[in-house]
N, C-alpha and C positions, 0 to 999 in steps of 0.2 A: 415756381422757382425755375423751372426747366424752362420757360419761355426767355428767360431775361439771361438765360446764360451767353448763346449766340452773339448778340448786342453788345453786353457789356464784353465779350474777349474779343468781339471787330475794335472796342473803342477802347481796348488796351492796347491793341498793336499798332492803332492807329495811333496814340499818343507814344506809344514807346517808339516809332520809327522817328516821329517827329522826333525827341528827344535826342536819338541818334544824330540824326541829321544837324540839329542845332549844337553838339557836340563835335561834330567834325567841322562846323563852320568856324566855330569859335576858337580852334587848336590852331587854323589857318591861319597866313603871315597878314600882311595888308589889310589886316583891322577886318577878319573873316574871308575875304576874295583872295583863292586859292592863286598862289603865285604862274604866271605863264611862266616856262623856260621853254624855250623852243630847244634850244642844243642838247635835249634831253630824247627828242625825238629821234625815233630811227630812220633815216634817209636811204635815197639809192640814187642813181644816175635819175630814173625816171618820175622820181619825186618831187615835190611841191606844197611852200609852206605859203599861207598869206595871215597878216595881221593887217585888221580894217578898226580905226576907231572913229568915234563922234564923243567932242565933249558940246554940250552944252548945258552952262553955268557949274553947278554942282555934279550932273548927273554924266556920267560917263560909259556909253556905250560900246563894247570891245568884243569884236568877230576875229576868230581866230580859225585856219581853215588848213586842214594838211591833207595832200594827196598822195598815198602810197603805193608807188608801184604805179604811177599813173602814164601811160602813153603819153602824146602830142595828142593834145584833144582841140577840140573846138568849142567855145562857150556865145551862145545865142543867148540876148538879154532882151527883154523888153518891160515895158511898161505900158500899164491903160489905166486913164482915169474913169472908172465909177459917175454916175450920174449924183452919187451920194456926196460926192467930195473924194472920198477916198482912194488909192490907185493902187493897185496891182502888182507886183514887181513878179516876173517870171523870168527864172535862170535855166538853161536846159545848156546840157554839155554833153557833147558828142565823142567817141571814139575815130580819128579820122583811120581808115582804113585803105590800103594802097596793096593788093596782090601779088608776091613775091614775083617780080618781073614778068610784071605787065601779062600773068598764065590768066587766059581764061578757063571758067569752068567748061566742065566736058558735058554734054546732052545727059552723058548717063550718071556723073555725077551730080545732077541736078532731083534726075529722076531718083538719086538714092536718096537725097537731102528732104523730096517730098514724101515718100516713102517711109521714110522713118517718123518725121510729123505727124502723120498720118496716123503712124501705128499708134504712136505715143498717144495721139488725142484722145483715140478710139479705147485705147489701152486703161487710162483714165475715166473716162467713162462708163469701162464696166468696172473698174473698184470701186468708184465714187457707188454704183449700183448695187453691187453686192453686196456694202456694208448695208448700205440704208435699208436692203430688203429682210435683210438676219435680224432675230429676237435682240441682237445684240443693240443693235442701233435703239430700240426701244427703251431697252435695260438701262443705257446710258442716258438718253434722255431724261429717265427717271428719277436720278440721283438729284436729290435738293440742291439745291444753293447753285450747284458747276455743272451739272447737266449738259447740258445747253453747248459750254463749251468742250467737256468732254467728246461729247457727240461729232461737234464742229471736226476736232483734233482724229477724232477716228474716221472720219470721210476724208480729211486731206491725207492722212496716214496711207489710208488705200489707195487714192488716187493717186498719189505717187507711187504704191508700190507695181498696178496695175501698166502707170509709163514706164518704169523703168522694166516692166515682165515685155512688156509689146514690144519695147525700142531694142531688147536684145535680138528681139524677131528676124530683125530686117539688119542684117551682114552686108556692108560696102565698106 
């Protein structure tokens, strides 16, 4: 009996989310598909809405895209086609960046800006270490089922606490 517990309450939450889910579709206006309103959205000066459709026949496809708080950016598109037929679409979008009248940086704040990377790397590297070499990391491991990800969760845990202990090191 205790084998088939685990199983059967994964494939009740699994049927009970679904349920939810097919419940919130069907409360939905537009015959299930949650209504867009854009004028609902919170804007600023530096914000940006886009709406992209494709109908073809029946079947209608709708990209809906907002940017909060967004700069002047730069968007680089491209495409490649595959030897399979198929092709590629890559979007990359940039922060343009222009230095508060034309200042360059100074030699020694450059040395600070490497100097604290530095630290931070180094800094990370030894939390990412220290956990993994403590009973702890073992212990975690251990744990059935989430293990694995427990473990995961406690190395990044350290590793950032490790940058954030070094990068206070290093004062400019």
């Amino acid at each position: 009996m205790k084998e088939n517990f685990l199983p059967g309450l994964l494939g009740l939450g699994l049927i009970g989310s679904n349920l939810f889910s097919l419940t919130l579709l069907s409360g939905a206006s537009n015959g299930g598909i949650p209504s867009l309103d854009l004028s609902r959205l919170a804007t600023t000066e530096n914000s940006a809405s886009q709406v992209r459709y494709t109908k073809d026949g029946d079947k209608l496809e709708v990209m809906v895209r907002h940017n909060m708080h967004s700069p002047k950016t730069v968007m680089f598109s491209t495409q490649k086609e595959k030897f399979s037929g198929k092709t590629d679409y890559s979007h990359k979008e940039y922060i343009a960046h222009h230095p508060v009248d034309n200042a360059r940086l100074t030699a020694e704040y450059l040395q600070c800006i490497k100097d604290k990377g530095s630290a931070e790397g180094q800094g990370e590297i030894v939390g990412q270490s220290l956990i993994t070499s403590t009973p702890a990391s073992n212990f975690l491991t251990g744990i059935p089922v989430v293990g694995w990800i427990a473990n995961s969760i406690a190395v990044k845990k350290a590793g950032q606490a490790g940058k954030n202990i070094a990068g206070d090191f290093v004062d400019c």
